[in-house]
Structures are given as C-alpha cells and as structure tokens.
C-alpha positions as CSV (number, residue, x, y, z in Angstrom):
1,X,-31.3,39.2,71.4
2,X,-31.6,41.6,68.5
3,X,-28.4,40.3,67.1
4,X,-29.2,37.0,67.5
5,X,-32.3,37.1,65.2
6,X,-30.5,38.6,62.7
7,X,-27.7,36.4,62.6
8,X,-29.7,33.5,62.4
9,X,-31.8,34.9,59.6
10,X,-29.0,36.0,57.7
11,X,-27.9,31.6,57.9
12,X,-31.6,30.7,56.7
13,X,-31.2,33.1,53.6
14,X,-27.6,31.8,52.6
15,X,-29.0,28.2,53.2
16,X,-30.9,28.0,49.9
17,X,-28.0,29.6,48.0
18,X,-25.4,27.0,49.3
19,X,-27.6,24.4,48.3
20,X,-27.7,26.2,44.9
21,X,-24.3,26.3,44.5
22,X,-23.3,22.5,46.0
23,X,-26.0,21.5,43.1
24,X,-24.0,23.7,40.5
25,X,-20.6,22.2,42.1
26,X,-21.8,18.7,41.7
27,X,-23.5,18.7,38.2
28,X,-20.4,20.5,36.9
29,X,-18.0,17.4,38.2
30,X,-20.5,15.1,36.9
31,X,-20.2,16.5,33.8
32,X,-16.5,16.8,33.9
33,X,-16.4,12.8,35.2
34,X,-19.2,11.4,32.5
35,X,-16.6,10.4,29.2
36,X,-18.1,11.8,25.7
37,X,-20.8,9.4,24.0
38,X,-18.2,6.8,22.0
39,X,-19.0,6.3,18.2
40,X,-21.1,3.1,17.3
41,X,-19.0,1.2,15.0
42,X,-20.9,-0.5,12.2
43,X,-20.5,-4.1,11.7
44,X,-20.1,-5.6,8.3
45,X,-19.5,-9.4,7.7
46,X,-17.0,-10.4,4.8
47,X,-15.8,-13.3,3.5
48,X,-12.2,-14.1,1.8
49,X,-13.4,-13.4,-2.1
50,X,-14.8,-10.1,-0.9
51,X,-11.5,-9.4,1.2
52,X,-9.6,-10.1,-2.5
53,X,-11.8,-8.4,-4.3
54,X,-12.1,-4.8,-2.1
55,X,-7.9,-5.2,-1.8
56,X,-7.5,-5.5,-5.7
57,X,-10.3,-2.3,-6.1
58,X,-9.8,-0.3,-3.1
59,X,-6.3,-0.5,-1.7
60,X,-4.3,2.9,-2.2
61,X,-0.8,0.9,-2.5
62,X,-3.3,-0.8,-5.9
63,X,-4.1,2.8,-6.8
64,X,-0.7,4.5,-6.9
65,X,1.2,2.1,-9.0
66,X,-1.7,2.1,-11.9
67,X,-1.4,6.0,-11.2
68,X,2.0,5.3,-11.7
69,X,1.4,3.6,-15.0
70,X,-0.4,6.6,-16.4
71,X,2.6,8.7,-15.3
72,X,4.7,6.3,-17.4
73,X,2.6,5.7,-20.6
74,X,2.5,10.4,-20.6
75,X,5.8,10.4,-20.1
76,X,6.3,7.9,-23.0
77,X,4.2,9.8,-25.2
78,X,6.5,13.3,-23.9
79,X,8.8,11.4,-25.6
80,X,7.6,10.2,-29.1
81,X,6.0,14.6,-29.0
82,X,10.2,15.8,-29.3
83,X,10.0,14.1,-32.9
84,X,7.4,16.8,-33.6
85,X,7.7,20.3,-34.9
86,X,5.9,23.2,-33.1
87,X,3.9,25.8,-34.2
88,X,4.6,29.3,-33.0
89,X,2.1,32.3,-34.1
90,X,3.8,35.4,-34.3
91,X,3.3,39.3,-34.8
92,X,6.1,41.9,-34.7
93,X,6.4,45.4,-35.4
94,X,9.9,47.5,-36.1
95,X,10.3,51.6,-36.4
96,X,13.8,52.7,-37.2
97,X,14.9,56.3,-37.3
98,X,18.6,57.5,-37.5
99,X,21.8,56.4,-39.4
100,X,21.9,52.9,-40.6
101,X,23.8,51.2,-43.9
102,X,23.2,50.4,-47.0
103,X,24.0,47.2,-48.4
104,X,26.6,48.6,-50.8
105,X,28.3,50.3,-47.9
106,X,27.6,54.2,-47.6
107,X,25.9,55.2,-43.9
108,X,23.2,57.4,-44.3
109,X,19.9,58.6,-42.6
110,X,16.9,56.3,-42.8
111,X,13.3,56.2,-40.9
112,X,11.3,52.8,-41.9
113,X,9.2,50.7,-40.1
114,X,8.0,47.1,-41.1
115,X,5.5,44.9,-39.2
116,X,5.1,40.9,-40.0
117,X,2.1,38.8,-39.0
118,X,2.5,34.5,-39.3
119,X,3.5,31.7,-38.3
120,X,6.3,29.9,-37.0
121,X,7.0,26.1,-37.8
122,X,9.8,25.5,-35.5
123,X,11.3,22.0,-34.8
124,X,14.9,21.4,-32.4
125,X,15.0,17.9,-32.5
126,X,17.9,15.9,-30.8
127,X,17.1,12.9,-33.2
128,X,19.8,10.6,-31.2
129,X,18.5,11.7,-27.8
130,X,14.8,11.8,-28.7
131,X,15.0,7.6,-30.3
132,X,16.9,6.3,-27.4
133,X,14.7,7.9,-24.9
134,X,11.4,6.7,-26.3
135,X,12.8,3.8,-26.7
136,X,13.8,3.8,-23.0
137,X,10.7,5.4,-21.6
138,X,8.6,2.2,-24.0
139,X,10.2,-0.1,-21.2
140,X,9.7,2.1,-18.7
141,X,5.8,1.6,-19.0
142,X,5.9,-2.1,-19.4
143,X,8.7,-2.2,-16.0
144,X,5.2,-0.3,-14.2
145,X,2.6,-2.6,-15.7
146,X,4.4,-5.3,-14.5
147,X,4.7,-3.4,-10.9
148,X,1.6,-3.0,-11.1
149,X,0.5,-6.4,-11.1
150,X,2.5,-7.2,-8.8
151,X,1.2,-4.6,-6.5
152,X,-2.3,-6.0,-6.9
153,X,-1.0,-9.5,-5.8
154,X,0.6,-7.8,-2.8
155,X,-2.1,-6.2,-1.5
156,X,-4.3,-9.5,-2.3
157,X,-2.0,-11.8,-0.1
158,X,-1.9,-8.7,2.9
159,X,-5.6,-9.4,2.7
160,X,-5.8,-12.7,2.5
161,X,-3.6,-13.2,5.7
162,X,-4.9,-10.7,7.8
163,X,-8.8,-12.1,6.7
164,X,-7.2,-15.4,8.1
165,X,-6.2,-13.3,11.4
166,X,-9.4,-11.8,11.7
167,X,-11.0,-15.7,11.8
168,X,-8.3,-17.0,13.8
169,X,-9.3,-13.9,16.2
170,X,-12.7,-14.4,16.2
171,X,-12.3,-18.4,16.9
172,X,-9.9,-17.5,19.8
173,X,-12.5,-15.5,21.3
174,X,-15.1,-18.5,21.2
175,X,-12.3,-20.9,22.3
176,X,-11.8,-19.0,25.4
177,X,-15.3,-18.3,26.2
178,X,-16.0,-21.7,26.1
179,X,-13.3,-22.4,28.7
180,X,-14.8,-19.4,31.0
181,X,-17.7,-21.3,30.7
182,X,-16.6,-24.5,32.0
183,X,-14.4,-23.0,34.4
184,X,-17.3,-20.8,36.2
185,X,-19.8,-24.0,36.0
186,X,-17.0,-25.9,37.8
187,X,-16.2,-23.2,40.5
188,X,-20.1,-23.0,41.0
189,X,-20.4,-26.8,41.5
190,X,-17.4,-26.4,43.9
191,X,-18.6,-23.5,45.7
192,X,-21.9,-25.7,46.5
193,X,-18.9,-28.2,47.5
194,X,-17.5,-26.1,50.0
195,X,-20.8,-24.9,51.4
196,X,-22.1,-27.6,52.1
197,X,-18.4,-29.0,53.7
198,X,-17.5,-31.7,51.6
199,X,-15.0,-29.9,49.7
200,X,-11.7,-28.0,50.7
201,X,-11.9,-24.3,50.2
202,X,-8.6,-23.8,48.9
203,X,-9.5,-25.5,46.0
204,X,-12.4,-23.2,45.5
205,X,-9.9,-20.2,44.9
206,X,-7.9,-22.6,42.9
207,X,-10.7,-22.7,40.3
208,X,-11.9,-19.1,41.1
209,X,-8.2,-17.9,39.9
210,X,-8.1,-19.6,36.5
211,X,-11.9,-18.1,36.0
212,X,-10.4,-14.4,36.8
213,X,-7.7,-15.6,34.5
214,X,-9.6,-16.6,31.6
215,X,-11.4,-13.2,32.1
216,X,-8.5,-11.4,31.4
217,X,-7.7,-14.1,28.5
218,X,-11.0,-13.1,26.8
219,X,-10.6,-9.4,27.0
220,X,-7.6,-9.8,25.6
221,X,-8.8,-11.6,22.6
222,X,-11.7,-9.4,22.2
223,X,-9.1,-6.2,21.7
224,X,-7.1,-8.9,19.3
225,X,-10.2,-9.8,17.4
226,X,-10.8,-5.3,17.0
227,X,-7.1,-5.1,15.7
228,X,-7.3,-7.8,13.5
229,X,-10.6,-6.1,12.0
230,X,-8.8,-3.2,12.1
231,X,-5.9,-4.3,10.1
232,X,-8.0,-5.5,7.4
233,X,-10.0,-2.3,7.5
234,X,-6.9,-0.3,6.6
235,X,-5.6,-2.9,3.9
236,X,-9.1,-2.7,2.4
237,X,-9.5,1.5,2.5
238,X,-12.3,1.3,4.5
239,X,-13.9,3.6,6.8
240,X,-11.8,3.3,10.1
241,X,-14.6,3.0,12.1
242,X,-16.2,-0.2,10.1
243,X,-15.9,-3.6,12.5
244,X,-15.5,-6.5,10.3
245,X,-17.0,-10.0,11.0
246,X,-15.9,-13.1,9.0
247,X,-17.7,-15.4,7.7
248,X,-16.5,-18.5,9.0
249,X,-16.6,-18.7,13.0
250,X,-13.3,-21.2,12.9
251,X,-10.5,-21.4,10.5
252,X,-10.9,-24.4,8.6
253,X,-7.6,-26.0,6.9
254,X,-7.2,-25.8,3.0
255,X,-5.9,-27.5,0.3
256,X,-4.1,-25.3,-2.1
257,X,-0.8,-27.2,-2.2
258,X,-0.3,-29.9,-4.3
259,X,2.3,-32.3,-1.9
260,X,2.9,-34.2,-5.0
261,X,4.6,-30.9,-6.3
262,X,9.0,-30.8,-6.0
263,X,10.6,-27.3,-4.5
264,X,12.6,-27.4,-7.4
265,X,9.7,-27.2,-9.9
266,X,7.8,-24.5,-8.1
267,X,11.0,-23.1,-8.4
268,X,11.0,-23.1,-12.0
269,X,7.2,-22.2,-12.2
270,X,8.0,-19.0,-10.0
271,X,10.7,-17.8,-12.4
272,X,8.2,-17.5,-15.0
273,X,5.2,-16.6,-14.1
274,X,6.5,-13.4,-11.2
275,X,6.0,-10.4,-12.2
276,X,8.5,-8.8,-10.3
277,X,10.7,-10.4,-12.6
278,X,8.9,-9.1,-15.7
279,X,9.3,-5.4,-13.8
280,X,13.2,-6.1,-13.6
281,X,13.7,-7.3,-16.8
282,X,11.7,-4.1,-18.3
283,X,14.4,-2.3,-16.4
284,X,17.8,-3.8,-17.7
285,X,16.1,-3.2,-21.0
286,X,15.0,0.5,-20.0
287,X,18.6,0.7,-18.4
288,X,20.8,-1.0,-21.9
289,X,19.0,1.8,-23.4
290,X,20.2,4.9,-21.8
291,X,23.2,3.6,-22.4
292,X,23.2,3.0,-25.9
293,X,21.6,6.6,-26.2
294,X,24.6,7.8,-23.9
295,X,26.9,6.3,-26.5
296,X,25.4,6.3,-30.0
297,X,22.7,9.0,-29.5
298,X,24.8,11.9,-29.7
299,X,26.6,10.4,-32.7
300,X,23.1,11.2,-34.8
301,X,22.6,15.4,-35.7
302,X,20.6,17.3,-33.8
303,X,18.3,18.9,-36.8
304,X,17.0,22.4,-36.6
305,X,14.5,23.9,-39.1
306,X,12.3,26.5,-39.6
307,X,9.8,27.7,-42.2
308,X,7.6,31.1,-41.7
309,X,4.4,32.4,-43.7
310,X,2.4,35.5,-43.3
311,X,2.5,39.3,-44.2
312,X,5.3,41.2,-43.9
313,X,5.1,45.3,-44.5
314,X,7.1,48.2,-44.2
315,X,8.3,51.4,-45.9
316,X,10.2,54.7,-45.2
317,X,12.3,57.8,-46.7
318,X,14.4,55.5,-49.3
319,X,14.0,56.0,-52.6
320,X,14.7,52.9,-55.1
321,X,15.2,54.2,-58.6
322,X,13.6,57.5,-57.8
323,X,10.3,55.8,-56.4
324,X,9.7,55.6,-52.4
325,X,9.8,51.1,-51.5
326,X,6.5,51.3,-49.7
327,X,3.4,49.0,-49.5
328,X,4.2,44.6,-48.6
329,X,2.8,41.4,-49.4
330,X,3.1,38.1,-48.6
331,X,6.5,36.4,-47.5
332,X,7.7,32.9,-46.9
333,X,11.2,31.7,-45.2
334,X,12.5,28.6,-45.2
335,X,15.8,27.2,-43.3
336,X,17.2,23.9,-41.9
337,X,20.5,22.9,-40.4
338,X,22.8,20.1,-38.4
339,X,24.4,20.2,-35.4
340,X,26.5,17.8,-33.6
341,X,27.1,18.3,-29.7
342,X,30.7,17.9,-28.3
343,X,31.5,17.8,-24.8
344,X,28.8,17.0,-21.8
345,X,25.5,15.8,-22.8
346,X,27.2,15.2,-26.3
347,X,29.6,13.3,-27.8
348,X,33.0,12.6,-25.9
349,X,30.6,12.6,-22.5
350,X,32.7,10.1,-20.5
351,X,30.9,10.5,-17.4
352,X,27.7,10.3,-18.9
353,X,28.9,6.8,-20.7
354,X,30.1,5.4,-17.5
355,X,27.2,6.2,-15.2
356,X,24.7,4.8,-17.7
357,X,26.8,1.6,-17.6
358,X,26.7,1.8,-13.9
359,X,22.7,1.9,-13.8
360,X,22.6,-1.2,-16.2
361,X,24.8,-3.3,-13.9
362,X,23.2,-2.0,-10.9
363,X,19.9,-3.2,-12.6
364,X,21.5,-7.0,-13.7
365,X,22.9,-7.2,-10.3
366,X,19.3,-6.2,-8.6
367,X,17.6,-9.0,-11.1
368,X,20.0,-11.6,-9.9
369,X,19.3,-10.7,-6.0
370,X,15.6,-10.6,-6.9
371,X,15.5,-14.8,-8.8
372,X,17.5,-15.2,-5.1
373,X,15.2,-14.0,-3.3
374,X,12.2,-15.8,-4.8
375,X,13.8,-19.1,-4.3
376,X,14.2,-18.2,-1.1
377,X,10.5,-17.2,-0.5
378,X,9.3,-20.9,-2.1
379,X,11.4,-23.0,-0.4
380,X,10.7,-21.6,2.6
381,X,7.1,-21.6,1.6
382,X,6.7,-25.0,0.2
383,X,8.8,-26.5,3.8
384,X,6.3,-24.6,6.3
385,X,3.6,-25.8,4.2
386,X,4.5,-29.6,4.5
387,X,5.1,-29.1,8.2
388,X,2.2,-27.2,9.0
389,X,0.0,-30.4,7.7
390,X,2.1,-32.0,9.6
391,X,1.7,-30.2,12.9
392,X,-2.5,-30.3,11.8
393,X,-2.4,-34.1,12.1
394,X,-0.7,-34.2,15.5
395,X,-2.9,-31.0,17.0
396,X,-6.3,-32.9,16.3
397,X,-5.1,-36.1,18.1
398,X,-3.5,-33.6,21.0
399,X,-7.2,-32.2,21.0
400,X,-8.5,-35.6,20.5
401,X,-6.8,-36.4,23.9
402,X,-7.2,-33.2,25.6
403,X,-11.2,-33.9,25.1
404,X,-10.9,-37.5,26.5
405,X,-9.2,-36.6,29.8
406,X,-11.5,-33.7,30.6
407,X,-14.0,-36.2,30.0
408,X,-12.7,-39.2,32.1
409,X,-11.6,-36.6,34.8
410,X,-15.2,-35.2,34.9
411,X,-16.3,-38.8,35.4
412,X,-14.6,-39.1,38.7
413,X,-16.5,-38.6,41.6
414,X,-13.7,-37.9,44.3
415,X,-13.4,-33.8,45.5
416,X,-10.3,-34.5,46.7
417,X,-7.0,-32.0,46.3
418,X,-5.6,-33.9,43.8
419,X,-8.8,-34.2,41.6
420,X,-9.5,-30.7,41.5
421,X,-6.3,-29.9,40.3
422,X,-6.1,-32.6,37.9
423,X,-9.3,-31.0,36.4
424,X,-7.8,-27.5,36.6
425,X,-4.8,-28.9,34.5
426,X,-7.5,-30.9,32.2
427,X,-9.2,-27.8,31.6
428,X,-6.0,-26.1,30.5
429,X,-4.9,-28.5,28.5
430,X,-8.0,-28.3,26.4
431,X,-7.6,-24.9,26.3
432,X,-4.1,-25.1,24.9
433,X,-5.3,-27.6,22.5
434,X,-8.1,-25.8,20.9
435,X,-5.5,-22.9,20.6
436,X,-2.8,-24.7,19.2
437,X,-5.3,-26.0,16.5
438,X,-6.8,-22.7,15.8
439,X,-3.4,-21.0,15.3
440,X,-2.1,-24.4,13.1
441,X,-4.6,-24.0,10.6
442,X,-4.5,-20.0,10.4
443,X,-1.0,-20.2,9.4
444,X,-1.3,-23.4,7.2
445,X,-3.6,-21.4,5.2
446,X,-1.5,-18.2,5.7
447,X,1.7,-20.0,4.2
448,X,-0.4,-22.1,1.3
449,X,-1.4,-18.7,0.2
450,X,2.1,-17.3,0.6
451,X,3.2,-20.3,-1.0
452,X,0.3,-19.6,-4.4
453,X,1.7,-15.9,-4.2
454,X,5.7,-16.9,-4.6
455,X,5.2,-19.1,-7.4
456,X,3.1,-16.6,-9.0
457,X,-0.1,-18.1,-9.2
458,X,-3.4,-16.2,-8.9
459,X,-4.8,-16.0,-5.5
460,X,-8.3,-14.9,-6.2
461,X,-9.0,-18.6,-7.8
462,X,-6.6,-20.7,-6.5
C-alpha cells in the first residue's frame, strides 16, 4: 500500500518535468526547422539610358582599363625622367694612419684625415635606349586610350542586351500569367461543366494539367526575370542584393538600322571608326619601335657625367715646404664620358633584333585577324538584323491568328472532347505566339545594337 503511494507520487512529480522538457524538445526543433529571416531586396526601376550611363560610370572592366591608362601615361613619363640627371647629396669622412706614397714615389708614414660635404649631379643616360623607349611607351598610352574606349563600348552593349533581357523577362512573366489566367477561368467553367454532368471529366484534368503546367512555367520565369536582374546588377556594379525593374513592361521593336545601308559599306564605316583598331595600330607602332631601338639604339653612346660642389677638408703629419697642409675650402669636380655597349642589350644583340622583329609581326598579323574579325561581326550583324524584321512581320500575323482562333473557338458552344482540346491547343498556341513575339523583338533590338557597336557607332545616342 505504502509503496504504492509512493510510486505514484513519485509519477505526478516527474509529470510536470516531462512536460517541461517535451516543451524544451519541441521549441528547440522549431527553431532548428524555422529557416533565417531572408534579406528584403530593394527594388529599383531603370530604363536603357540609365543602364548606358551606370555601365560607362560604374562597371569595374570601365575602371581598370582607364587605371590602365594612368599606368601607361607614368610609365611614359618613367621614360622621358631617364633623359634627366640626378641629384645625390653627399657627406664623407676619411682617417688614414700608416705607410702610404707619395706621389713622387718614396713610401713613408702618414696620418691625415679629410671630410667632404656636397652634392652630387650624376646622370647615366642610355641616350639610344632612353629615345626609342619613350618613343615606344608614347604609343603605348594612345594603344590604352583606344582600349579604353573600347572598353566603355563593351561594357555599354553588355548592358544594353542584358537591359533587353531583363524586359523580355519581365514580359515573359506577364505573357504567362495571362495564360494561367485563362487556363484557370476555363477549368473553373469546366469544373461547373462536369458538376452539373454536361461535361466529361477527363477533360477537366485535361485543362487542370496545362494550369499546373503553366504554374511551373511562371515560376520558372519569375527565377528568369531575378537572373536577368541579376546579370545587369553585376554589369552595372551594383549592390548584389538590388532587384531591378525596367521600364517598359514589353519589349517594343526599334529602328536603329538603316535597311537602305549595304554590308559592304558598314564594312568600310567599321574599319574606321573601331577602336580596337586604333589600339592595334598604336601597337605595330609601339612594336616598329622596340625594334628600331633594338637595332639603332645601341648604335647612340651611352653618356655619363658628373659634376660635384661642396667643402672638402683635411690635414695630417706632412709637411709642404716646411709648413703642415692643413685647413680646406671649397672644391668643384667635373667629368663626362662615352660608352658604347657590345654584346647583349648592346650592339651585335642578335637575339634581341630578332625577337623585337617577332613582336612586330606578331602585332601586323594580330591587326590583320582583328579587320577579319570585324567583318565577320557586321555581316553577321547586318544579316540577323534584316531577318529579325523579317521574323517580326510574320510573328504579329502568327499572333494575329493565334488571337482569332482562341476567339472563334471560345465562340463555340459544344463541350464536347474535341472542343475542349481544340481550345487547350488554341490556348497554347497563343501562348507560343506571344512568346515567339516577345523573344523576336528582344533579339532584333539585341542584334541592332550589336550591329551600332560593330560599326563603331555610339550606342548611348544611336
């Protein structure tokens, strides 16, 4: 009896502790299940002048090649410094004890000290050296103004396509939520359908499956329509966690091109006006350079001078016509000389002459590849152009008649199998439609920019 009590007051004291530690238990999963708080992203809207102006301002690509312009201009002035002397202030002091020699010959045994205090004008100067590498480094800075335009109009085009990604996102989005839209109106009116037995309810799952999967379409270009903004974000050295909006809801076709325009002129105007070809023609110039300083520079001396002024004192044991030389004064020195280098990094440097010869046909044979390659890119620019207003003009009378058919097909009063799934298939083709247009005139405008930036013209104000 006794020992029953007990027992069973010993359960109703552990009770409340249980409970106390199943609460513990459960808040500590809770915790452990419940996902951190996510960082709000703040939402900006920007149109496509903004887009050109933040990537001309902002982008780091812009930044390090007008950082690389100042390395070039200081390492241009390095250059033009070597034709200048330097100035070297100076302080010795000298004790001497012990044998030494006269200048007449006999050794004898001498203490003296002197001490100087000046200055040193000093100048080395590789004269044939120092001319042809200011002379190269001079082209070196206008090869890295030129790259740095051309950097700007990089980044500018990289903006300008992905701001026409972003739209072409964002209209995607709208383009399917307006099919989700018709598609759960339509499965609501055939659910009714069914319920009330006048329809069959396979073709209620019918329509229920293109909802789900116009769901899944729309998440899908809601994560697009984040990258795309992301993308751009990056391009324009943003914060990362910025969400761009554009302007415009739907892409709307430009006209930058002038059809009127032959391949073969843009081709011409391109050659001009890039200035990637400015950059590469700053080179061969920078590279003919070395090598004329590789072959004539070290035909030019090398001149060396030197000139000192200051105090110079001493004195010691020796007597000069019976009187001890002590006390100083003021001294000057003067000395210049020529030198001419003979073997590697001088004259008779074969290897040196025909590496520098390399590098210049290296840079000709890059130049050459380059005018290729910019053929390439408006030829290939100026045919996707013309096609894509091609393709326009058929997509708006595909969308034209996707629109009509839904229509007509809505008109029709039948529930039968047949006209459920022709409007399943009318839906769809409107869908397709409205995507093919989108994506038509997001990469006409892509490729008429491309098309501005191959030739060479500005893309800010086309």
């Amino acid at each position: 009896m006794n020992g029953t009590s007990v027992s069973a007051s010993a359960r109703r004291a552990r009770l409340p502790c249980l409970l106390l530690c199943g609460a513990l238990l459960m808040g500590a999963a809770t915790a452990q299940e419940s996902p951190p708080p996510a960082a709000t992203a703040a939402t900006y809207p920007i149109d496509l002048p903004t887009a050109l102006r933040l990537a001309g301002a902002q982008n780091l690509d812009v930044q390090l090649a007008r950082n690389a312009v100042d390395e070039a201009h200081a390492n241009y002035a390095s250059a033009v410094e070597r034709f200048l002397p330097s100035l070297v202030p100076s302080a010795s002091y000298l004790r001497h004890t012990g044998r030494d020699q006269r200048v007449e010959g006999p050794l004898l045994d001498v203490s003296k000290h002197n001490d100087t205090a000046g200055a040193y004008l000093t100048a080395q100067i590789p004269v044939g050296d120092a001319i042809f590498t200011a002379l190269q480094t001079h082209q070196l800075v206008a090869a890295a103004d030129a790259g740095a335009t051309a950097q700007e109009r990089d980044s500018g085009l990289a903006a300008a396509q992905q701001y026409f990604d972003l739209v072409s996102a964002g209209a995607l989005v709208e383009v399917v939520s307006q099919a989700l839209s018709i598609s759960q109106n339509y499965e609501q009116q055939l659910n009714e359908a069914v319920r009330i037995g006048i329809a069959f309810k396979g073709d209620a799952f019918r329509v229920q499956t293109q909802t789900q999967r116009l769901q899944l379409d729309l998440t899908r270009a809601r994560q697009g329509q984040r990258l795309a903004a992301a993308r751009l974000v990056q391009t324009l050295h943003l914060q990362p966690l910025v969400e761009l909006t554009p302007a415009e809801r739907e892409p709307a076709p430009l006209a930058l091109a002038d059809p009127s325009v032959s391949a073969q002129e843009l081709i011409r105007t391109a050659l001009e006006n890039r200035p990637e070809l400015a950059r590469s023609t700053a080179l061969i110039a920078a590279a003919e350079q070395s090598r004329r300083g590789a072959i004539y520079g070290p035909l030019i001396p090398t001149i060396g001078e030197q000139a000192f002024a200051g105090e110079f004192n001493g004195g010691g044991d020796v007597r000069v016509n019976g009187i001890t030389a002590n006390g100083g004064g003021p001294r000057q020195d003067y000395s210049v000389g020529l030198s001419w280098k003979i073997g590697p990094g001088g004259l008779l440097d074969w290897g040196r002459i025909r590496a520098s010869g390399a590098k210049l046909t290296a840079a000709q044979l890059s130049d050459e590849r380059l005018r290729d390659q910019i053929a390439r890119e408006v030829v290939d620019g100026y045919t996707q152009v013309h096609s894509l207003f091609d393709q326009l003009h058929v997509a708006r009378l595909n969308l034209s008649a996707a629109e009509e058919t839904l229509r007509l097909t809505r008109n029709r009063k039948q529930l039968g199998v047949g006209v459920v799934l022709e409007d399943i298939q009318a839906q769809q083709e409107l869908l397709k439609a409205r995507r093919d247009l989108v994506t038509i005139v997001t990469e006409l405008n892509q490729q008429q920019y491309a098309l501005l930036h191959s030739v060479g013209a500005s893309l800010r104000n086309p």
